[in-house]
C-alpha positions in Angstrom: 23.3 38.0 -0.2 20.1 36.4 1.7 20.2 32.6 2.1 17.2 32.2 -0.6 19.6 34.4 -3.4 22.4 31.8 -2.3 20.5 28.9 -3.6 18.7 30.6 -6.5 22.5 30.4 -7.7 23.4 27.4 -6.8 20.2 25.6 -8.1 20.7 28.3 -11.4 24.3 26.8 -12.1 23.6 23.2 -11.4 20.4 23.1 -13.6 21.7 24.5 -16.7 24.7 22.6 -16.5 24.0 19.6 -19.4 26.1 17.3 -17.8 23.7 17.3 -14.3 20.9 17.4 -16.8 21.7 14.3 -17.9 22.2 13.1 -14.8 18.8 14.0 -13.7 17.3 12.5 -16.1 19.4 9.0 -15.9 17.9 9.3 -12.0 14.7 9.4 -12.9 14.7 6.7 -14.9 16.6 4.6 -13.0 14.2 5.2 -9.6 11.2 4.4 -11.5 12.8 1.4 -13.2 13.7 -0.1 -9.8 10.2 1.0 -8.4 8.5 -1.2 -11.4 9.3 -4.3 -10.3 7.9 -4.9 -6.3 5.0 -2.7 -7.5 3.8 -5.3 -9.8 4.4 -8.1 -7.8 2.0 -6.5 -5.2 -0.3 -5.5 -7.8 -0.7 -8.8 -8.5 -0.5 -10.3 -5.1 2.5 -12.3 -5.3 4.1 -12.5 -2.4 7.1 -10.1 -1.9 9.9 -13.0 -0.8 9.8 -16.7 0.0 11.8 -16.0 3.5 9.9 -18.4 6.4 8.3 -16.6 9.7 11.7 -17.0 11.7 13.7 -14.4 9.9 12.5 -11.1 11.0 12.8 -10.0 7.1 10.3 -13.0 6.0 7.9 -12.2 9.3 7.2 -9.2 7.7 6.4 -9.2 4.6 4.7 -12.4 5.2 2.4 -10.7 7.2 2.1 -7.5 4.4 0.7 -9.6 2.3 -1.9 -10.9 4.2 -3.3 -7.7 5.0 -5.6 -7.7 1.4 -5.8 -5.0 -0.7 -3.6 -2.8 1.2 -1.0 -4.8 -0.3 -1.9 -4.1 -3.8 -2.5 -0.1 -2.9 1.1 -0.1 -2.0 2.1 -1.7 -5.3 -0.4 0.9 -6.7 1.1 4.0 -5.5 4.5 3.0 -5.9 4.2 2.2 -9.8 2.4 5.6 -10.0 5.1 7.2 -8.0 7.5 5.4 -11.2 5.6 6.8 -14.1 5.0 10.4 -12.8 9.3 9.8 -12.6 9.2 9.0 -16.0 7.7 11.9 -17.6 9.8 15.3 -17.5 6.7 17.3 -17.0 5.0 15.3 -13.9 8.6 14.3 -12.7 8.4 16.8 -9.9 5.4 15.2 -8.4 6.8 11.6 -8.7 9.5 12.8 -7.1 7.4 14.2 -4.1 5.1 10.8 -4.2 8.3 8.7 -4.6 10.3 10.4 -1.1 8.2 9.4 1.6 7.9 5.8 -0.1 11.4 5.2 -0.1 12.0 6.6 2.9 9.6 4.2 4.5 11.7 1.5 3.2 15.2 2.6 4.0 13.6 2.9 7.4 11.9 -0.4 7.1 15.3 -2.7 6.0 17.7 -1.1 8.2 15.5 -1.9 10.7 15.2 -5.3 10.0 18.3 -6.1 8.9 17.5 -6.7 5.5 21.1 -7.0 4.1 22.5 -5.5 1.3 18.9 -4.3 0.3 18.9 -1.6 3.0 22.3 -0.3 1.0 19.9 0.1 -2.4 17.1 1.5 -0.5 19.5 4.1 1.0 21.4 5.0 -2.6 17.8 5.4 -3.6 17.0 7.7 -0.9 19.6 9.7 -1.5 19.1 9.7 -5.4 15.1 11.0 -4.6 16.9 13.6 -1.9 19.1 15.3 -5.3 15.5 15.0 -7.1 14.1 16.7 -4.8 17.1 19.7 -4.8 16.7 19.9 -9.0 12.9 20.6 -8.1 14.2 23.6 -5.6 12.7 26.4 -7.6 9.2 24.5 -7.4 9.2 24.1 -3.7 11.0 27.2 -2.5 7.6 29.2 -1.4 7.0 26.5 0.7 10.1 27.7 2.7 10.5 31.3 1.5 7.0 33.0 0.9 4.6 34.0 3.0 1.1 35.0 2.9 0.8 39.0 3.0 -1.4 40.0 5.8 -2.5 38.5 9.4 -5.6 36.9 10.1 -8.3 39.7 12.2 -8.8 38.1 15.6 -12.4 38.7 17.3 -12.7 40.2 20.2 -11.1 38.5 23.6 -10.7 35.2 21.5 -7.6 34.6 24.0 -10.0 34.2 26.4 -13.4 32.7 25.2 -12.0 30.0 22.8 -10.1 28.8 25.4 -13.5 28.3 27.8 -15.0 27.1 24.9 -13.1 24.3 24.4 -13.1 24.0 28.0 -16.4 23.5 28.5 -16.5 21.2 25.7 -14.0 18.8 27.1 -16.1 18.6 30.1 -19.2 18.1 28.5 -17.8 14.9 26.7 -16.9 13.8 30.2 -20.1 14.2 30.9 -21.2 12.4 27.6 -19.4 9.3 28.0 -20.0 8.7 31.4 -23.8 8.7 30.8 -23.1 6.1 28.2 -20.5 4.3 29.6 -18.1 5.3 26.9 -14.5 3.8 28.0 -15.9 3.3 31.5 -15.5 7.0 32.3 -18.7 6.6 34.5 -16.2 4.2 36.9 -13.7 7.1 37.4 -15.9 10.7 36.6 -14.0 12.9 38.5 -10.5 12.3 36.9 -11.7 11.9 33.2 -13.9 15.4 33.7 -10.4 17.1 34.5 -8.8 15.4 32.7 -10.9 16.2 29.3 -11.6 19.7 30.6 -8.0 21.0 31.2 -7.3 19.3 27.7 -9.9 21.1 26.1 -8.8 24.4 27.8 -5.1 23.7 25.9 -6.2 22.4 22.9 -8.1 26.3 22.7 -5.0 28.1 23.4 -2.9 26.1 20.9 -5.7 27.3 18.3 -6.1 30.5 19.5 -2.3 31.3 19.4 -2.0 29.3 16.1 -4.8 31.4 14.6 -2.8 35.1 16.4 0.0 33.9 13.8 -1.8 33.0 10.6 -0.7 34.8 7.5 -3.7 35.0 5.1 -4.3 36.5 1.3 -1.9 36.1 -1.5 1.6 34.9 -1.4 3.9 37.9 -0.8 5.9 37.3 -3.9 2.9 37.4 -6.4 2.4 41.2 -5.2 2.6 43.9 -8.1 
């Protein structure tokens, strides 16, 4: 058996288990419970904690909530995050909202210290990880299917892309110099090799991404 068949099992025995079931759904509710909260706080631009400038915890989020109404879309997307949790049929997406969130913010209170919070935040990481693992048959093509034919290269692309791109990089030289974009006119010489020889790789990264490019149908929705 293939890796993929392995989990197909695995993810088949766990699911229709109606102990993990419950489990699941006890997860769920419990993320987007604890998600509420700070997301309504922010939404309403209260400030997140009363901790002064010193501690690097309080310097923080002191300065968060200065930064306007990017303090309220973050309360925004996390209380969305919590109710497409809390419905079974938009709990996949919540799930894939909800993981880089809380990943942020393990990241964020281990890093400054924030104690005993940074042991919830990484409990909740790991409780969006499983989450994530129940929705396995949802996201599986992302790792397991591929697109069923190759992308048709024109002619010498290899080659002329890369000049392209090339000539491109040189021509913005060119281009701020004239105007005195980033004071490139005070050191041409560099910047023009510099931009050229970046333009010639940024074509062959392309090109070579574009030799590898699967296009059409998924392979598994084939008759």
């Amino acid at each position: 058996m293939n890796i993929e068949k392995n989990l197909d099992a695995i993810h088949a025995a766990v699911v229709s288990n109606g102990w993990t079931q419950l489990f699941t759904a006890f997860t769920r509710v419990l993320l987007a419970v604890g998600f509420i909260p700070p997301s309504v706080r922010k939404i309403l631009n209260l400030p997140f904690t009363v901790l002064p400038d010193t501690n690097p915890v309080g310097h923080y989020f002191n300065a968060l909530y200065h930064t306007g109404y990017y303090y309220q879309f973050i309360g925004w997307g996390q209380i969305f995050a919590a109710l497409l949790l809390l419905f079974p049929r938009t709990a996949h997406l919540g799930a894939l909202m909800f993981f880089p969130i809380i990943l942020n913010i393990t990241v964020l209170t281990n890093s400054v210290g924030f104690v005993g919070t940074k042991y919830i935040t990484m409990l909740m990481l790991i409780a969006c990880t499983y989450l994530l693992a129940w929705e396995y048959d949802r996201l599986k093509p992302l790792f397991f299917s591929g697109r069923e034919t190759k992308t048709r290269l024109p002619k010498l692309e290899l080659l002329w892309l890369p000049v392209l791109f090339t000539a491109g990089g040189a021509a913005t030289a060119m281009l701020f110099a004239a105007f005195g974009i980033g004071n490139l006119h005070r050191s041409f010489v560099p910047a023009l090799v510099i931009l050229s020889a970046s333009g010639f790789v940024f074509g062959l990264i392309c090109t070579t991404h574009h030799r590898f490019m699967h296009v059409g149908r998924l392979e598994e929705s084939v008759d």
